[in-house]
Backbone as numpy.savetxt, mean C-alpha at the origin, in Angstrom:
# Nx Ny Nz CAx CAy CAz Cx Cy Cz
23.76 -29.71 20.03 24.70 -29.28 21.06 24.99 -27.77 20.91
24.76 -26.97 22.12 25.14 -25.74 22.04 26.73 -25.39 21.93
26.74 -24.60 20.74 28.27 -24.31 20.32 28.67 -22.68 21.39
29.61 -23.00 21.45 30.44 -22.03 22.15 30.73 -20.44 21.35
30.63 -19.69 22.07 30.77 -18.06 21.26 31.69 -17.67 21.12
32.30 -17.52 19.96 33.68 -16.85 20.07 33.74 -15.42 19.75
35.03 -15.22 19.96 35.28 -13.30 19.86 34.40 -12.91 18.32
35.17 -13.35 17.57 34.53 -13.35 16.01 33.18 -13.08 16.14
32.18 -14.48 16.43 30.93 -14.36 16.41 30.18 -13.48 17.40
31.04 -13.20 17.98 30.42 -11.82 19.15 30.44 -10.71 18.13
31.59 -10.42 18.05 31.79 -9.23 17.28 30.98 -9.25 15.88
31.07 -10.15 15.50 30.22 -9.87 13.95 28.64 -9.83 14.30
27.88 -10.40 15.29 26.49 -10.21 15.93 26.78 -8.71 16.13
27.73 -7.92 17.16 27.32 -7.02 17.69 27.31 -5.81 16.37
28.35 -6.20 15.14 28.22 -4.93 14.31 27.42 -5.10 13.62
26.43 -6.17 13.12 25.36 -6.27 12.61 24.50 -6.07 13.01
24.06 -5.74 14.20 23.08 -5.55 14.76 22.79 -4.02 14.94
24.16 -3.80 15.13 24.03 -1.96 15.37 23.94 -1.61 13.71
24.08 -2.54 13.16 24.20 -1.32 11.82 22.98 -1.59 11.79
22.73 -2.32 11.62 20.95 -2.63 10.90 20.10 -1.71 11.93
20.69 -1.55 13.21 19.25 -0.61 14.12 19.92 0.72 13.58
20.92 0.88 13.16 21.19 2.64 12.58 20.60 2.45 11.63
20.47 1.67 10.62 19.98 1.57 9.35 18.24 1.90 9.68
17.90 1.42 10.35 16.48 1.25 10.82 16.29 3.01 11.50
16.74 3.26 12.33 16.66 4.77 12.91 16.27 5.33 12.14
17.52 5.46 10.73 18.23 6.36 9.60 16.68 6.12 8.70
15.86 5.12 8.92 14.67 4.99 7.80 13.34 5.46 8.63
13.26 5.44 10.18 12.06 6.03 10.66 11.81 7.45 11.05
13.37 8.16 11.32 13.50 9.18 11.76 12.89 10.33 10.71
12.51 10.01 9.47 11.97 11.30 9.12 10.43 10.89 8.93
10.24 10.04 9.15 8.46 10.01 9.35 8.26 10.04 11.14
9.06 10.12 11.71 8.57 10.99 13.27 9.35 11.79 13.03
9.76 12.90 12.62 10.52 14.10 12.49 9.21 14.62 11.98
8.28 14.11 10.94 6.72 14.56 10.37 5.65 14.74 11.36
5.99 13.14 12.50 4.46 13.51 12.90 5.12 14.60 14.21
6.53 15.05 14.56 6.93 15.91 15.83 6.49 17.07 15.10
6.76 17.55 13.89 6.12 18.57 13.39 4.66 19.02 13.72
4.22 18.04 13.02 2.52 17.98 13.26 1.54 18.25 14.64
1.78 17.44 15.59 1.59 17.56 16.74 2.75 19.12 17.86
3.56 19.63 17.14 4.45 20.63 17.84 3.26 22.22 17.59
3.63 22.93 18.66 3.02 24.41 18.37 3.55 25.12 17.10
3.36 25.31 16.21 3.41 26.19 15.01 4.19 27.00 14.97
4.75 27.98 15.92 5.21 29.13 16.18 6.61 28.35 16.50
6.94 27.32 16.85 8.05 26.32 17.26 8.11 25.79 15.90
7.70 25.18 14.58 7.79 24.96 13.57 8.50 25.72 13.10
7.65 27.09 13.24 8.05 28.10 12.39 9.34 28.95 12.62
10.05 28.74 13.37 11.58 28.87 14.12 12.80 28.05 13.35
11.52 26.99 13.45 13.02 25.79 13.31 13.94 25.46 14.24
13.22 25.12 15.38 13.88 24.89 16.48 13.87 23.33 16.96
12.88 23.36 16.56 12.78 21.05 16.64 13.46 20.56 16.04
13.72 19.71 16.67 14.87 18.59 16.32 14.08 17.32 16.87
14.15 16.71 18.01 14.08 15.38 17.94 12.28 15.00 18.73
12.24 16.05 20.03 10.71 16.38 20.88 10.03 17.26 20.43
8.61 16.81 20.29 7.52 17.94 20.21 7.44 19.01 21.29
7.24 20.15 20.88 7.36 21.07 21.86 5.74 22.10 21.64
5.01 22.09 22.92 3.87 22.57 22.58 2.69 21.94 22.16
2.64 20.49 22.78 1.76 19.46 21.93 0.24 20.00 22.10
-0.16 19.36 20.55 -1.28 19.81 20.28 -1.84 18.97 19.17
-2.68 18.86 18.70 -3.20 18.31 17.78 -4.43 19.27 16.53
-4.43 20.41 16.90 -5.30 21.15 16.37 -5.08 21.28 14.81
-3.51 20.48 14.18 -3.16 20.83 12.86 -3.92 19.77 12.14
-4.05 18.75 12.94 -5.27 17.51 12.12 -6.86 18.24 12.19
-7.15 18.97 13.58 -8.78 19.19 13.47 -8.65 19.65 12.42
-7.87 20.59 12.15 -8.24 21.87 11.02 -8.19 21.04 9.48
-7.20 20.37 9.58 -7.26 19.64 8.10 -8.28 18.49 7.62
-8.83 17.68 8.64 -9.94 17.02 8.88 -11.39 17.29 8.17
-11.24 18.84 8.66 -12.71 19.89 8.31 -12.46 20.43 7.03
-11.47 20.24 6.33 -11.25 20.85 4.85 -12.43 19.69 3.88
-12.57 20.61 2.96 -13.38 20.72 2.19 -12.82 19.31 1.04
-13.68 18.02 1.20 -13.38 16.60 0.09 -12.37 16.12 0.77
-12.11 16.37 1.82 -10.86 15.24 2.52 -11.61 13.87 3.13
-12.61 14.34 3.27 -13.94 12.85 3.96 -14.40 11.71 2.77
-14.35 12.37 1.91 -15.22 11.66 0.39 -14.10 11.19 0.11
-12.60 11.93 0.56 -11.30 11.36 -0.49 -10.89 10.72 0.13
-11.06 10.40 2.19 -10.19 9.03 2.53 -11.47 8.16 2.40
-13.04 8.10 2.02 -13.39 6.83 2.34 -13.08 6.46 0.41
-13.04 7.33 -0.34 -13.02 6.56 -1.39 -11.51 5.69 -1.69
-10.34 6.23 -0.65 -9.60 5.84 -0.73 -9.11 4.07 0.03
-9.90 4.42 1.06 -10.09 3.00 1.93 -11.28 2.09 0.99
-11.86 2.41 0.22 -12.98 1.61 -0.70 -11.91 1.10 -1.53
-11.44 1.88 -2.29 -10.68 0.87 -3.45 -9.78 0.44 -2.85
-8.88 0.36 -1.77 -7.65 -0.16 -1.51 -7.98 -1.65 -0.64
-9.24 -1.49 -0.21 -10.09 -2.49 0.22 -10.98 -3.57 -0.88
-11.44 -2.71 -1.66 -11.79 -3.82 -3.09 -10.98 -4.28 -4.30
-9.76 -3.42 -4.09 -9.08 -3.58 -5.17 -7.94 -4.46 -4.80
-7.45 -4.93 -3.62 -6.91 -5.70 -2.52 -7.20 -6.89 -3.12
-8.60 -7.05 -2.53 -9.95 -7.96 -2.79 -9.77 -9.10 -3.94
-9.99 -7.62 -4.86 -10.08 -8.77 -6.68 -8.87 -8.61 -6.81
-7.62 -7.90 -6.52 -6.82 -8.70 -7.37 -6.37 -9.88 -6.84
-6.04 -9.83 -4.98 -6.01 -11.67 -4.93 -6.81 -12.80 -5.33
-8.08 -12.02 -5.61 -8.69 -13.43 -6.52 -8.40 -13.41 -7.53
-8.15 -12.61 -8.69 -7.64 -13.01 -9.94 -6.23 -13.22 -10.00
-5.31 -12.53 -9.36 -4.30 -13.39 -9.70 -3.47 -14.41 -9.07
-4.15 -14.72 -7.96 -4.73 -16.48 -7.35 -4.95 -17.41 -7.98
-6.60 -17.33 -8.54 -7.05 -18.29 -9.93 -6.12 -18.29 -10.70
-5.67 -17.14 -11.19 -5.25 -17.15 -12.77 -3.63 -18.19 -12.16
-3.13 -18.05 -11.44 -1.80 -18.93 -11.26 -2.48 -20.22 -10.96
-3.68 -20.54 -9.84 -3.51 -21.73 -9.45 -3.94 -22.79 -11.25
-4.70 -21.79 -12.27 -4.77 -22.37 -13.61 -3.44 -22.64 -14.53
-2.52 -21.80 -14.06 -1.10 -22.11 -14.51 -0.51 -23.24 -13.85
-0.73 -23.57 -12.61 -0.57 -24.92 -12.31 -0.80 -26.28 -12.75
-2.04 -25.87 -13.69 -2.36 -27.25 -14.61 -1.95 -27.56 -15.32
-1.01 -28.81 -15.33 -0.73 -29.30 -16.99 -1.47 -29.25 -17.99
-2.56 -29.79 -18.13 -3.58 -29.72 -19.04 -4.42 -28.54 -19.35
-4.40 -27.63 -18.73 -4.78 -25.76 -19.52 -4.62 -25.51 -20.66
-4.94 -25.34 -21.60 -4.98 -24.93 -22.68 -4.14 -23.73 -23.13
-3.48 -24.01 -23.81 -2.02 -23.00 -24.17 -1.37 -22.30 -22.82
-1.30 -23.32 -21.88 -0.93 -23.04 -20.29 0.73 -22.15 -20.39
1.77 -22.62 -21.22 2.57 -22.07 -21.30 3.22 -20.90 -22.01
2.44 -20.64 -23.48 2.24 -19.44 -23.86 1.31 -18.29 -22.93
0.51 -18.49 -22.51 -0.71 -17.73 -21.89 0.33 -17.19 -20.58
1.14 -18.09 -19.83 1.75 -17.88 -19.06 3.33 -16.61 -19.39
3.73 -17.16 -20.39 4.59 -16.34 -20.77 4.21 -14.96 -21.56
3.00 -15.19 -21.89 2.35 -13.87 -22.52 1.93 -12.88 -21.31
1.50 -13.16 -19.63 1.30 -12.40 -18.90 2.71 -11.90 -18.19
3.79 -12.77 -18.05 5.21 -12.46 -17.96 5.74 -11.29 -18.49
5.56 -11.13 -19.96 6.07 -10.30 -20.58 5.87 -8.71 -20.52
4.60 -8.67 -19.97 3.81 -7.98 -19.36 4.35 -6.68 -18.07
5.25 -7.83 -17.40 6.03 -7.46 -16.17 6.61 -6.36 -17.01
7.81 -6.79 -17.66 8.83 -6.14 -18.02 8.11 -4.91 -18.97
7.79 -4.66 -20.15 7.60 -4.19 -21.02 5.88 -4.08 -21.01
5.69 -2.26 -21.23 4.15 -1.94 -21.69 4.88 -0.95 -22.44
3.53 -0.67 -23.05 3.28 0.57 -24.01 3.40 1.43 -24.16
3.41 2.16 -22.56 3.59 3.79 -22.19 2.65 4.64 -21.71
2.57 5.45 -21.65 1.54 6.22 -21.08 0.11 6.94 -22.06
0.41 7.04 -22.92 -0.36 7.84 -23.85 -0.95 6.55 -24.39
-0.45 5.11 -24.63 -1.60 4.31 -24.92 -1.92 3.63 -23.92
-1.83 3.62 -22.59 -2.10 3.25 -21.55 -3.62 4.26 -21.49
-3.79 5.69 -21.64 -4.63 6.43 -21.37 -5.96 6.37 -22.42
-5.57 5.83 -23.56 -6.22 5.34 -24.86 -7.14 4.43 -24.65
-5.90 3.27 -24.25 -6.76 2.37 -24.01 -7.90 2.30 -22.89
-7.48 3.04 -21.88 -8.62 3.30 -20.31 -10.03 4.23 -20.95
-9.28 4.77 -21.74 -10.77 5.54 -22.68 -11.53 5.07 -23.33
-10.99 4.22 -24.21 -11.57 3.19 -25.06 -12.58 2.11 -24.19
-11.83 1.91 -23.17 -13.00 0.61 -22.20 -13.72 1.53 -21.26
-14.01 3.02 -21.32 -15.00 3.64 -20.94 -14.64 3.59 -19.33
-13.16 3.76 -19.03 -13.08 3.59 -17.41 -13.25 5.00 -16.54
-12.78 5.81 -17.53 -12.49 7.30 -17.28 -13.50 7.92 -16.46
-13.48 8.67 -15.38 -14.47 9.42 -14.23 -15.10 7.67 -13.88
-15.01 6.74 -13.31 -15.58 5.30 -13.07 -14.81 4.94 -11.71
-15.22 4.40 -10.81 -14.67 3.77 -9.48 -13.86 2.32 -10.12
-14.31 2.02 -11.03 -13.96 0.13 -11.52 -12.78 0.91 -12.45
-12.34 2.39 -12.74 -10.52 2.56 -12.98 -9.45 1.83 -11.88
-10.31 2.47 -10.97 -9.16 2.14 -9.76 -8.90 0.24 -9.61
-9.68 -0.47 -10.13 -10.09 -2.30 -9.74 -9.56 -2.68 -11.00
-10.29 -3.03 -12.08 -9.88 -3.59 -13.15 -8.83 -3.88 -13.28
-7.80 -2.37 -13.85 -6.74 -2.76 -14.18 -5.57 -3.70 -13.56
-5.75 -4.16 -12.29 -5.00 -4.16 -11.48 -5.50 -5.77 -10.95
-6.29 -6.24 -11.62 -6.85 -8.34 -11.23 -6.07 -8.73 -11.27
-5.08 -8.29 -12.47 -4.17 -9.52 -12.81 -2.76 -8.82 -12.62
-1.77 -9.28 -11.98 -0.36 -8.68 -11.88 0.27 -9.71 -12.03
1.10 -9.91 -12.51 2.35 -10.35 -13.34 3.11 -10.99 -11.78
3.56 -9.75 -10.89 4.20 -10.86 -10.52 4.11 -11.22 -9.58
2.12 -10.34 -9.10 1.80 -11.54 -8.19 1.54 -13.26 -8.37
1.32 -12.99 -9.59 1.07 -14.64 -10.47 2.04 -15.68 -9.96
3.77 -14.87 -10.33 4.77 -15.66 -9.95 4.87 -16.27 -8.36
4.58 -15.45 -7.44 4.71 -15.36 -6.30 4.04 -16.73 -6.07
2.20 -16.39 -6.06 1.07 -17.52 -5.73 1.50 -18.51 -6.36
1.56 -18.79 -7.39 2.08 -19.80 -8.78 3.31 -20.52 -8.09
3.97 -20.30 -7.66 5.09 -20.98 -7.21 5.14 -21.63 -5.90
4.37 -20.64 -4.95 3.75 -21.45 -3.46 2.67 -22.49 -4.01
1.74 -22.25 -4.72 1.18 -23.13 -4.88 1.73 -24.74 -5.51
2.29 -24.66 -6.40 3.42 -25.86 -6.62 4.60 -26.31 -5.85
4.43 -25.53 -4.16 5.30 -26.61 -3.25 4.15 -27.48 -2.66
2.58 -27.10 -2.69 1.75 -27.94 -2.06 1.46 -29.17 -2.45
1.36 -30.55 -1.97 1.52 -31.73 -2.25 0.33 -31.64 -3.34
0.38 -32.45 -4.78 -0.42 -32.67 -5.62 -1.73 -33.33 -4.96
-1.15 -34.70 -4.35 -1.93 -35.74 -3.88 -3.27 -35.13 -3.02
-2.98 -33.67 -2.14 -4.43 -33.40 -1.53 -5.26 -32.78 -2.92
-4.82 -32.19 -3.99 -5.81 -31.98 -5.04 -6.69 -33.58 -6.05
-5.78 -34.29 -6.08 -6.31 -35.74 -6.62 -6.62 -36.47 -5.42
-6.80 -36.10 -4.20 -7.23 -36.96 -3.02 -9.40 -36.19 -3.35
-8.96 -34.88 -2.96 -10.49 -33.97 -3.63 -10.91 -34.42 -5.18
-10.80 -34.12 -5.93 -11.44 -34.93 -7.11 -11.82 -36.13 -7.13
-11.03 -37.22 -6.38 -11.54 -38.14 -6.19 -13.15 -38.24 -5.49
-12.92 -37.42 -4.63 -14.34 -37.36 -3.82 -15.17 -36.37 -4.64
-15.16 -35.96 -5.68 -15.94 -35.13 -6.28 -15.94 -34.31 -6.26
-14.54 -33.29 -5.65 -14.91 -31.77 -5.67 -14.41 -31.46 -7.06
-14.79 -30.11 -7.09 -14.74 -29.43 -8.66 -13.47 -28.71 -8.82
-13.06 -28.18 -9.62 -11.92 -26.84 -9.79 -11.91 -25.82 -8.74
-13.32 -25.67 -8.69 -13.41 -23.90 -7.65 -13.41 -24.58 -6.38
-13.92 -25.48 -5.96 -14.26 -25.92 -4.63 -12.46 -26.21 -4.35
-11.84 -27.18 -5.29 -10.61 -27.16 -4.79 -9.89 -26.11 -4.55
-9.75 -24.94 -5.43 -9.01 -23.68 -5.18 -9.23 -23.01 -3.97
-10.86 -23.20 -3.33 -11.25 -22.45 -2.46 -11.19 -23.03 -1.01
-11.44 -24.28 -1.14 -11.81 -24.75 0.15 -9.92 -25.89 0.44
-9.39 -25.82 -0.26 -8.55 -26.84 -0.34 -6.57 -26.02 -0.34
-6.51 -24.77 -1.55 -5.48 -24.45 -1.50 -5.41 -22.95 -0.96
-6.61 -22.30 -1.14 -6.63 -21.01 -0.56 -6.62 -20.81 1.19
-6.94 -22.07 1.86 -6.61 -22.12 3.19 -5.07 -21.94 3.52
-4.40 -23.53 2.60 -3.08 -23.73 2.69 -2.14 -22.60 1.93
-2.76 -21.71 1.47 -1.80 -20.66 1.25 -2.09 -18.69 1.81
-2.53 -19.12 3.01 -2.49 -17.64 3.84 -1.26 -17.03 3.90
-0.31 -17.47 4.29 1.15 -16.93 4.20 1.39 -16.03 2.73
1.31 -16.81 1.59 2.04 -15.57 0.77 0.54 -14.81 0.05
-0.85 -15.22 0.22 -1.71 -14.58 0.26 -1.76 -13.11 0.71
-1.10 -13.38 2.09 -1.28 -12.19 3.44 -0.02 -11.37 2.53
1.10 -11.62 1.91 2.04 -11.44 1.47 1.56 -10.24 0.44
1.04 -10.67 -0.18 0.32 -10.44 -1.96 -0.37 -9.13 -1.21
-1.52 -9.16 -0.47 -2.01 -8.80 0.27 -1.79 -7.16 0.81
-0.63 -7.29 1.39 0.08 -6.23 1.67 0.78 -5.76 0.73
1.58 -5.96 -0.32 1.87 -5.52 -1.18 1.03 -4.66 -1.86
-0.49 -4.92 -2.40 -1.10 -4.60 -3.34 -2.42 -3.58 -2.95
-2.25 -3.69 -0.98 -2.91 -2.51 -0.44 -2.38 -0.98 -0.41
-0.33 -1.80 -0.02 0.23 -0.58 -0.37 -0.03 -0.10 -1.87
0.42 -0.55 -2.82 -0.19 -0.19 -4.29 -1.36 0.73 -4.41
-2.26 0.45 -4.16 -3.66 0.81 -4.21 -3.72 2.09 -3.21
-3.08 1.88 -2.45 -3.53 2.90 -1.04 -2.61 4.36 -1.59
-0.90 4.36 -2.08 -0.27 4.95 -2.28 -0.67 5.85 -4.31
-1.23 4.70 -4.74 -1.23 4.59 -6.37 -2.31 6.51 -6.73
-1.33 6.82 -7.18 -2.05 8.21 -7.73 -2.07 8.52 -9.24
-2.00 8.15 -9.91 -1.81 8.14 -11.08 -3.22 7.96 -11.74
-3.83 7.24 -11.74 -5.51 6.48 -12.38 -5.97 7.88 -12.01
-5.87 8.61 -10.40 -6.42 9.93 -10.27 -5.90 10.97 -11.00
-4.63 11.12 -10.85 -4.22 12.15 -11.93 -4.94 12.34 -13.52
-4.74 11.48 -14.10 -5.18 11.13 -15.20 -6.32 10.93 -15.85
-7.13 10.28 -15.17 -8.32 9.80 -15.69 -9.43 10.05 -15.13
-9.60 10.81 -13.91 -10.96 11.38 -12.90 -10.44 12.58 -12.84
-11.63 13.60 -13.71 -12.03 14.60 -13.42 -13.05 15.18 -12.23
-14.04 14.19 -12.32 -15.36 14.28 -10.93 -14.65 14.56 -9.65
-14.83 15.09 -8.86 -13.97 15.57 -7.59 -14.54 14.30 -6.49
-15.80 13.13 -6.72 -16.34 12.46 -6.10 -15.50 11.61 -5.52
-14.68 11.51 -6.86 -13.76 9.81 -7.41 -12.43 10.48 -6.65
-12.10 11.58 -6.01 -10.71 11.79 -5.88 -10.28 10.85 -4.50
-8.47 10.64 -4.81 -8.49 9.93 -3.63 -7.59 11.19 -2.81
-7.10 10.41 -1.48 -6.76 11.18 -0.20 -4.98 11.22 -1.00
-4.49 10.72 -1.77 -3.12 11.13 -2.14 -3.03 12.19 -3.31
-4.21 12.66 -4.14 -4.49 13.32 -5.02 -4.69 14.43 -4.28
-5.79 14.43 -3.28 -5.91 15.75 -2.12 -4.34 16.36 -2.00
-3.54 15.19 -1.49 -2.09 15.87 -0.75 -1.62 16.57 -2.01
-1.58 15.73 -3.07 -0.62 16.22 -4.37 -1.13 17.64 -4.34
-2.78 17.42 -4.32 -3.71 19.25 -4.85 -2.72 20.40 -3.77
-2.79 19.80 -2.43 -3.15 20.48 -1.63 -1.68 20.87 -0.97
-0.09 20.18 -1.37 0.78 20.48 -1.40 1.22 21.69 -2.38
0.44 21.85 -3.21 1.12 22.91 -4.36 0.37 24.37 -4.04
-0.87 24.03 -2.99 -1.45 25.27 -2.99 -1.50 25.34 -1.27
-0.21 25.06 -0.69 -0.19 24.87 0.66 -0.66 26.54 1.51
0.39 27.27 0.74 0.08 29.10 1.33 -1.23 29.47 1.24
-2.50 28.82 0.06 -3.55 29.27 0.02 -4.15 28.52 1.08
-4.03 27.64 1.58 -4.69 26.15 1.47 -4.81 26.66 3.84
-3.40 26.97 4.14 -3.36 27.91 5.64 -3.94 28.93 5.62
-4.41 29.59 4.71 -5.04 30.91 4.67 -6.31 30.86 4.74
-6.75 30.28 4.08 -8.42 29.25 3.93 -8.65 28.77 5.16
-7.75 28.15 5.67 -8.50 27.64 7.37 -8.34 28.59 8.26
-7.84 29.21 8.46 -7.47 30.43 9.20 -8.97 31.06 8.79
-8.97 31.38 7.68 -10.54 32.70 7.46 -11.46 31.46 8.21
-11.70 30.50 7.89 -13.01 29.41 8.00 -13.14 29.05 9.35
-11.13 28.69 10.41 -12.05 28.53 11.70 -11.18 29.95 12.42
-11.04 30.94 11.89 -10.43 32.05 12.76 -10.52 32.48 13.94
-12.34 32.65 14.54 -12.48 33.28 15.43 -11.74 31.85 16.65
-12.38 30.49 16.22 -11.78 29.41 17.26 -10.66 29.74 17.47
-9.35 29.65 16.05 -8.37 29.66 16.43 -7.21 30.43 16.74
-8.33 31.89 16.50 -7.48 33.12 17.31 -7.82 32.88 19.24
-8.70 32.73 19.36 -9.43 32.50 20.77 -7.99 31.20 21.25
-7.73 30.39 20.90 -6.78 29.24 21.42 -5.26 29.72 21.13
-5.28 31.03 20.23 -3.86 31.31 20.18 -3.14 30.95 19.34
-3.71 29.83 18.36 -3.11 28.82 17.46 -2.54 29.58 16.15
-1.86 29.38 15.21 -0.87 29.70 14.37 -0.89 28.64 13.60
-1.99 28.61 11.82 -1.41 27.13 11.44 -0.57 28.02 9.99
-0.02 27.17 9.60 1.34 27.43 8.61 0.96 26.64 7.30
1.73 27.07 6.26 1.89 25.83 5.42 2.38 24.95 5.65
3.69 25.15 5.81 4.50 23.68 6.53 3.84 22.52 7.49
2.69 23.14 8.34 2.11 22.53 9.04 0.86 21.90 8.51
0.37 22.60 7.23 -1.03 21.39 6.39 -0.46 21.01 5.75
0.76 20.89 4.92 1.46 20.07 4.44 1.91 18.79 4.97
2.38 19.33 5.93 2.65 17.94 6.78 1.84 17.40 7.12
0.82 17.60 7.76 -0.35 16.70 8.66 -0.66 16.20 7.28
-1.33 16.48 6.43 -1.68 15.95 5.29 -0.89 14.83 5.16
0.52 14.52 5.03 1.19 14.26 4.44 1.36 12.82 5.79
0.96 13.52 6.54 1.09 12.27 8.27 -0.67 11.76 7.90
-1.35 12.12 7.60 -2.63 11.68 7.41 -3.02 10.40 6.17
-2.09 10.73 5.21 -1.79 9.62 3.95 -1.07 8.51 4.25
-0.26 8.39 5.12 0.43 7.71 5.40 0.72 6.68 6.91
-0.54 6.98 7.25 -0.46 6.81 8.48 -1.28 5.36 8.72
-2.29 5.47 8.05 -3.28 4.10 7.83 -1.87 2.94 7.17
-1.00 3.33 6.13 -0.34 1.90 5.78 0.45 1.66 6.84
1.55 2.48 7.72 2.26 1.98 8.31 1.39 1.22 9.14
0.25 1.34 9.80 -0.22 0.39 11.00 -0.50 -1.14 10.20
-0.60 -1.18 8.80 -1.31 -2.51 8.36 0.41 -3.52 8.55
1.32 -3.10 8.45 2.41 -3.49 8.21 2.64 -4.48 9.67
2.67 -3.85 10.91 2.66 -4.52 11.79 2.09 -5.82 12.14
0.99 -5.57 11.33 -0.02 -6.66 11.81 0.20 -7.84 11.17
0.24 -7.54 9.66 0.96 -8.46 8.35 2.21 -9.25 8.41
3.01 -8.51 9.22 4.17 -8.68 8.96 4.72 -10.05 9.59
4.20 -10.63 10.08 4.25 -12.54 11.15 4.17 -13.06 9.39
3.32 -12.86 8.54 2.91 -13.69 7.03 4.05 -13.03 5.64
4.22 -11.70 6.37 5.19 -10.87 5.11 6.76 -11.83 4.85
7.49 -12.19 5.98 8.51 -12.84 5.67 8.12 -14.27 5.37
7.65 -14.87 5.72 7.36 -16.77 5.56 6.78 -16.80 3.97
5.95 -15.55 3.57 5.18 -15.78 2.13 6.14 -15.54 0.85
6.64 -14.23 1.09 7.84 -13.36 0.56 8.36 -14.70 -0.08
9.62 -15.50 1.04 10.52 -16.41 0.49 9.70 -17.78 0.23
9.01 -18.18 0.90 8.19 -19.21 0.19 8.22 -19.18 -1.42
7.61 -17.69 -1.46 6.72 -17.61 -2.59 7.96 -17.54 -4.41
8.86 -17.39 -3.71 10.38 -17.22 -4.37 11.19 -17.68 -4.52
11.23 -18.60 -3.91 12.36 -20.05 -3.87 12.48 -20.35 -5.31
11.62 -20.88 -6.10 11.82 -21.27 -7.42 11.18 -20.21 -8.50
11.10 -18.97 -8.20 10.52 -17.93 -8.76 12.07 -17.32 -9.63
């Protein structure tokens, strides 16, 4: 039966709603305050006269940064690992939970609490870098994958959706002869797309944003990714406008154009960031249903 609206429940809908869309404004407004920069005429940047509209639209601050020198090698190597490293870690730390699901695993509950512990407490940085040396990861594409199969608390997440799924369809399959992998694959990895897609997005952002393995451990300029570029290429922004200016000058004296630091900073900075926000949209029907699924008894 439809209940009746009262003043109260009006009023408490309507201030919740406005706060949360100010709240929401208050969180998008400076990543389009980036890309009004980006797309605005330079000479309007360089004023400081924008505020909310692009003025002078253009796009010439991406050609120019586009054509810089390892920005091509650094977004596909960056879409490679955030794409393979996506990859293996939902399969390993998939398996590795749906094996924590077994009673009968072999030291199932130490093994389990030994990757737990994991979460909370490491080593630090200097034997974190030891150890990546020691397993020969250093200047290697499989830095960026390895470390990262097994996460702690994606384990919890999968591990826990997977134990709301009825036992009986896994002993209904064995009965008929399927194996361990055939069940994981054909049996629970269907029934768990939701916090999969979940895991999923989480661990692309990870991978896609993660600069550190570059900082640290790749010297080869092959292996660099597109957030290592920004880091390079934020600190040497005044050289970095000066350089495109000599390289496409005669074009972009002929068009009138004016590029700035502020302006390869930014596009850069709209160029890193621009591939995750679109994955979010798409994800996001599986991001809430997996999320709390996956947490209820987590």
């Amino acid at each position: 039966m439809k209940q009746k609206a009262t003043f109260g429940s009006v009023s408490f809908s309507f201030i919740n709603s406005t706060a949360f869309i100010l709240f929401a404004l208050l969180c998008i407004f400076p990543l389009y305050y980036i890309f009004v920069l980006t797309v605005s005429d330079n000479k309007w940047v360089a004023s400081g006269a924008l505020v909310v509209f692009p003025k002078g639209f253009n796009v010439e601050n991406y050609v120019q940064v586009l054509k810089l020198d390892g920005i091509g090698m650094a977004l596909w190597v960056t879409i490679l690992k955030t794409a393979v490293g996506t990859v293996c870690t939902l399969a390993g730390s998939s398996f590795l939970a749906f094996l924590f699901t077994k009673p009968n695993m072999f030291m199932r509950k130490f093994l389990y609490r030994f990757v737990l512990v994991t979460m909370y407490f490491n080593a630090g940085l200097i034997p974190w870098f030891i150890n990546m040396k020691n397993l020969h990861l250093m200047n290697t594409f499989a830095v960026y994958i390895i470390p990262y199969i097994v996460a702690p608390f994606y384990i919890i997440l999968i591990k826990t959706y997977l134990e709301s799924i009825p036992s009986a369809l896994e002993e209904s399959a064995q009965i008929d002869g399927a194996g361990i992998f055939r069940i994981f694959w054909s049996i629970l990895v269907p029934l768990s797309k939701p916090i999969l897609a979940t895991v999923a997005v989480f661990e692309s952002v990870n991978q896609w944003n993660n600069l550190r393995d570059n900082l640290f451990l790749i010297t080869d300029s092959r292996l660099n990714t597109l957030q290592f570029i920004l880091y390079k290429f934020m600190s040497e922004a005044d050289a970095l406008a000066s350089k495109i200016m000599v390289n496409g000058g005669a074009g972009l004296s002929a068009s009138n154009f004016t590029l700035t630091p502020t302006a390869v900073s930014m596009t850069i900075a709209m160029v890193v960031i621009l591939p995750i926000v679109c994955i979010y949209p798409v994800m996001q029907r599986y991001f809430t249903k997996g999320i709390m699924l996956g947490a209820v008894k987590g």
